[in-house]
N, C-alpha and C positions, 0 to 999 in steps of 0.2 A: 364753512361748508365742507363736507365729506368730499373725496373724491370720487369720481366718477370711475368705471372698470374703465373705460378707453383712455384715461388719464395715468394709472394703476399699469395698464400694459403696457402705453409707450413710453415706461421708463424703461422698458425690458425687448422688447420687440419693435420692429421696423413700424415706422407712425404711420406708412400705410397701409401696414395691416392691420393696427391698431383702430385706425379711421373704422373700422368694419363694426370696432363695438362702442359707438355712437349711434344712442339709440331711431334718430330721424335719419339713418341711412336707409336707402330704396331697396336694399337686400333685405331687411327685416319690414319692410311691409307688407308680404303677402301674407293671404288670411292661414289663418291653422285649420285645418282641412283631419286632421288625426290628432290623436295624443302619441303617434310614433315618427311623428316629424322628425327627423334629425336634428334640428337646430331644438329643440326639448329634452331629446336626447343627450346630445352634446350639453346644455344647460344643467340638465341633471350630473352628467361625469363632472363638471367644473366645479360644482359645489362639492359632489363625493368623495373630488381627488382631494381639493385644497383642506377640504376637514380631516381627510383619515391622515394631510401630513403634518398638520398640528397634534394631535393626539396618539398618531399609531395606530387606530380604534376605529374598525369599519362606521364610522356616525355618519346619516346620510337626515337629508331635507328633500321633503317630495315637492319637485317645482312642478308637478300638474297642477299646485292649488293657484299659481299664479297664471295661469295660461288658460282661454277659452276658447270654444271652438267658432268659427266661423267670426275671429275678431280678428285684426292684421297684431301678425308675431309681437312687433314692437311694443305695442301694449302691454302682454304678458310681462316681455322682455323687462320692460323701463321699471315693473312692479319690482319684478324677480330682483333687479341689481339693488333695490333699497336694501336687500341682505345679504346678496351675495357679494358685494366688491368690498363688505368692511372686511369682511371673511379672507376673499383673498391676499386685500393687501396686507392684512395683519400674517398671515402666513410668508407671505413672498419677504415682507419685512426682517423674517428674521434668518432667511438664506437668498439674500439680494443675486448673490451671484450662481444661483443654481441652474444649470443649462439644464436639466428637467423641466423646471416650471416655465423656462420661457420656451421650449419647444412644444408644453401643452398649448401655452395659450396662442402659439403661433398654428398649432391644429386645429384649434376653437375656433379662432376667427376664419379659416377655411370652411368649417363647417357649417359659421352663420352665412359665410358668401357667397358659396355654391349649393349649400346642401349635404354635399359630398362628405361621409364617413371614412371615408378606404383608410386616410393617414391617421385619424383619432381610433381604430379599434385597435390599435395597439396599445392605448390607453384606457380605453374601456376593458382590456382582456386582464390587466393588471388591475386592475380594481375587483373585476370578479372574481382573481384569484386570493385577492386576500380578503372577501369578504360583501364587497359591495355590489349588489348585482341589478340596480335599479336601470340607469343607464339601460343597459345591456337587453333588458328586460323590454322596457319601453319600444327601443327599436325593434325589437323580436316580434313585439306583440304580444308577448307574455306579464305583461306588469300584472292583470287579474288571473292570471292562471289559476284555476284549482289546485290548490295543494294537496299532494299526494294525500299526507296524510290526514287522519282522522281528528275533529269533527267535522263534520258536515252540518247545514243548516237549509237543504230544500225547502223550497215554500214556508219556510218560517220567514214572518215579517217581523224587522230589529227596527227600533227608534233610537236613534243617539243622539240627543242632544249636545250641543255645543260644538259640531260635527266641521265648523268652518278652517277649523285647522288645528295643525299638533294632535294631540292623540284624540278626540273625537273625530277627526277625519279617516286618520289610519283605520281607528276601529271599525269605522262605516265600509271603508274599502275592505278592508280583514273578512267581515261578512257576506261582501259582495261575492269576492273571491268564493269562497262557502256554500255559495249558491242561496242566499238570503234576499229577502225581497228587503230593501233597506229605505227607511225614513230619514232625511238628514236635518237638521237644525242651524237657521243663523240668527244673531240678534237684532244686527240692523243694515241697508244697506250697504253701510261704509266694511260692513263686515261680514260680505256673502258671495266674493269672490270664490273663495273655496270652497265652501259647500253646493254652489252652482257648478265649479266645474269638475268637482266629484262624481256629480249627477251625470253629467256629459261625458266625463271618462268611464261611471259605469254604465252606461249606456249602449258606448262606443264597444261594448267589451256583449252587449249583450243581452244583459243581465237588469233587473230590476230596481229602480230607483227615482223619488221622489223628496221635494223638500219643501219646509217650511218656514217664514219668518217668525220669531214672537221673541219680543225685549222682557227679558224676565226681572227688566227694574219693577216690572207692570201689573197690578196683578190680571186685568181683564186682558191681557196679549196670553200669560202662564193658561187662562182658561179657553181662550180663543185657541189658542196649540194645541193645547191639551184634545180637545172637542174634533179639531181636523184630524188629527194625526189616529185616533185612538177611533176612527166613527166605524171602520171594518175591521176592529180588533188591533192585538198587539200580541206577539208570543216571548218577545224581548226587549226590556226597556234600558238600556246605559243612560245613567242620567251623570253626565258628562258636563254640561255647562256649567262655568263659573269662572271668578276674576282673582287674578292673585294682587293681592295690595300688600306693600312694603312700605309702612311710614310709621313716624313715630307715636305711640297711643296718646300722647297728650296732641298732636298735630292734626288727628285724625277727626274729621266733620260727623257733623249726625247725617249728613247727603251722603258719603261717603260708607259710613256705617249700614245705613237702609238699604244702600247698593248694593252692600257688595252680601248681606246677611238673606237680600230679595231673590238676588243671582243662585249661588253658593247653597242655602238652603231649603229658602220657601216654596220656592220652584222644583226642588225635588221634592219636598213633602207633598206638593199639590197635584205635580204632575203622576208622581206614584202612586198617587188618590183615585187617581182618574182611571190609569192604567188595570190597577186590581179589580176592578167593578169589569174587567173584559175577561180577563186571567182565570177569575174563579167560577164564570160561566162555563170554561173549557175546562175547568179544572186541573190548569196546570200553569205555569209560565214561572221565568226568571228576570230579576231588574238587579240590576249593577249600581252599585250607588261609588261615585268618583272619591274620593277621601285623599289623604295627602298627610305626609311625613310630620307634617304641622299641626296634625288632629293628633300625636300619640307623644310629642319633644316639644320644647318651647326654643323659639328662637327670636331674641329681640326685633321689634318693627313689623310683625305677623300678627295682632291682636286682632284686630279683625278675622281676617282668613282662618288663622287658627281656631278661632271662637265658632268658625261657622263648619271648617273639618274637624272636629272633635264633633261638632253636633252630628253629624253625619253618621258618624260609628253608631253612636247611643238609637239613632232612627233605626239602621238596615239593623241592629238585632233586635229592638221590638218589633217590626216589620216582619222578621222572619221565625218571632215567634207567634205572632197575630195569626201569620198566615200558612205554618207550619201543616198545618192538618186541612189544609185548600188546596194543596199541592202547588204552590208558589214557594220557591226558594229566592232570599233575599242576602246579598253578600256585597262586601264593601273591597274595594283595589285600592292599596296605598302604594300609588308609583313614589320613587325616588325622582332624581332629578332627570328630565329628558329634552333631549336635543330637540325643540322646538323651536317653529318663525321666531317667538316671540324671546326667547334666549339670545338667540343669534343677533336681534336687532339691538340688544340691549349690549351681548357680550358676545361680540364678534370672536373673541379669544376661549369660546366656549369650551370646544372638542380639546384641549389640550389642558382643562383643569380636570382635578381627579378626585374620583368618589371614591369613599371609603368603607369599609376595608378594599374590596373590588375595583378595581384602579379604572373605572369605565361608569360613565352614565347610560342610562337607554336611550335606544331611539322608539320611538311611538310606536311600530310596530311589533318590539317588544313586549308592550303593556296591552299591544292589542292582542295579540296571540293568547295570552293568560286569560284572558279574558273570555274567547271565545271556549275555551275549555271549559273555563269555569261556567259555562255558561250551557253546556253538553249534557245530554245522561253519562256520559262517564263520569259524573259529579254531581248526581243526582240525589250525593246525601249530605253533598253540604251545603249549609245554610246558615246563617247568622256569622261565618268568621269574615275578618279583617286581615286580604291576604296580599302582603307587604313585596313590594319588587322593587328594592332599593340596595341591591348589593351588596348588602348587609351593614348600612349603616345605620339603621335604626338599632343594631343589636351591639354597635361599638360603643364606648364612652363618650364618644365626637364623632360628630360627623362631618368634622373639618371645618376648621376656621371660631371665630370665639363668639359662642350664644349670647352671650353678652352686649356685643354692638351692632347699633343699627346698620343694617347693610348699606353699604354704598348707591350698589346697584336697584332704583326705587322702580317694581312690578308693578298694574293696574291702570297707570295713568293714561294711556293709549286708551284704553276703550273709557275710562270714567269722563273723560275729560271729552269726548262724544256728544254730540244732541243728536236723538234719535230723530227718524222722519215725522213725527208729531209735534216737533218743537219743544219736547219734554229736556227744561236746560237743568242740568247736573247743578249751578251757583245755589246758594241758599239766599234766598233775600232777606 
């Protein structure tokens, strides 16, 4: 068994302060009342600090997906450390004796046990100056702030699917921000923590936002969404959800195949079926279709994935030549690799491997930013391209590491290995 963060600090800090990050202490169970709590605040610098000291690299994790409102802290909290203590203790592991790291965590555990900021904004001020400004932002009440700059998206309503975390969340937030009336997406219970308290963080800010369940293994759930979501229109659709699997093509099931080609594809050709029948009444609108470094390189143990991002390309430019003269533009995002929940749980040692050429991965609100451009009249004449944000590794001969072998690290099996609330079981009989 993993260790636990209050296990992680008392090899470094006094165990009664340490005692504070045990998540059944009386200090973490009052309810969450804002998303600028300080102890959310302070959550977010821990993860901020500990990744940019593994890598250098402002990489940051939004902990509002693990946090609800009107639910006691601890909850959040107990979520939040299934990714955040590997994170730390693998950083603190490799300079045990750093009086920096144990003076943050000796400011963290103040902050979960009074509340009190005063000794952590010194640590928060050093994060924003080299980059990381969420923390910061959070306690300010600025985390949605309208960004200065241009574009804007008033009274346009965006749908994102797969919105429950990693870059369809950011994007959802990116829009909110924007001033967009936003749709979010989850697939099932076990998987709608975060797109529930997106909704309550933009909320909290404001701003407009609503969400919806549908398991896109399904196809009457793809039709049921599709129908809610699309019933007062759509001006913006990111079709975002899908699963990344990493196993080997002869190991790989037909349950497994159906899943992930159900998720991944059919769901976006169905749902931007549904979408264009609103679009070309107004005569106008954009859909985003998600694509991935896997649709355009081959990399051993992706046959699935790859199968169903390569299909993607080939869709959004018949798409956006079908609909070229409807005035719907259709365009496809190939992020490169990005600091997401689901990296983190996997490879705690994330932030400090390196992309190529560009010695840095994205974080999701990098893919989300592009996005919303592309998604503006100031981009009003393109259509049909495949437009790559991977640091330019798709343009090197490698993009690190040998395409040749199965990767170690195996994606997808967290949500395949799921039975949704219908009792719909992934086994094949």
């Amino acid at each position: 068994m993993s260790k636990t963060l209050f296990e992680v600090a008392r090899e470094f800090i006094p165990e009664e302060s340490a005692m504070v990050l045990i998540e059944t202490n009386e200090t973490l169970k009052s309810q969450v009342k804002s998303f600028s709590d300080p102890k959310i605040a302070g959550t977010q610098c821990l993860i901020d600090y500990f990744l940019f000291r593994q890598g250098n690299y402002p990489y940051t994790l939004d902990v509002t997906q693990f946090f609800r409102l009107n639910e006691p802290f601890n909850i959040g909290y107990s979520v939040s450390q299934e990714v955040i203590t590997p994170v730390v203790a693998h950083t603190m592991s490799r300079e045990p004796k750093n009086q920096e790291y144990k003076n943050f965590l000796d400011c963290y555990t103040e902050v979960l046990q009074s509340g009190g900021i005063d000794a952590f904004l010194e640590f928060m001020n050093i994060l924003t100056s080299e980059g990381s400004k969420k923390s910061r932002s959070l306690l300010e009440k600025k985390f949605l702030e309208t960004p200065k700059e241009t574009p804007l998206f008033r009274d346009k309503k965006v749908v994102v699917t797969g919105s429950n975390t990693g870059i369809g969340r950011e994007i959802a937030l990116e829009f909110a921000r924007r001033g967009a009336r936003v749709v979010l997406h989850y697939p099932t219970e076990q998987f709608s923590r975060g797109a529930l308290s997106a909704v309550e963080l933009i909320q909290e800010y404001g701003g407009s936002a609503q969400v919806y369940r549908g398991d896109f293994r399904r196809a009457d759930e793809i039709y049921s969404f599709a129908n809610n979501v699309f019933r007062d229109g759509v001006d913006i659709l990111i079709n975002d959800a899908g699963i990344t699997l990493s196993k080997p093509f002869e190991e790989t099931s037909f349950i497994e195949l159906r899943d992930v080609v159900s998720v991944n594809l059919v769901a976006q050709y169905l749902i931007a079926q549904k979408a264009v029948r609103h679009m070309e009444r107004q005569g106008k609108g954009v859909i985003i279709n998600m694509s991935s470094n896997h649709g355009i390189a081959g990399k051993a143990g992706h046959s699935v994935y790859a199968m169903t991002k390569a299909g993607i390309l080939g869709l959004t430019r018949e798409l956006a030549m079908e609909y070229a003269r409807k005035g719907i533009r259709v365009n496809a995002i190939i992020p490169g690799g990005v600091m997401t929940e689901s990296h983190l749980r996997l490879m705690p040692n994330f932030a400090e491997l390196k992309g190529k050429p560009i010695q840095n991965w994205n974080n999701p609100e990098d893919i989300a930013k592009v996005i919303a451009y592309y998604c503006s009249d100031e981009t009003r004449n393109v259509t049909g391209q495949q437009i790559i944000v991977d640091g330019g590794m798709s343009a090197a001969l490698t993009g690190g590491g040998d395409a040749t072998e199965i990767p170690e690290v195996l994606f997808g099996r967290r949500f395949l290995e799921q039975v949704n609330a219908c009792g719909h079981d992934l086994r094949y009989d």
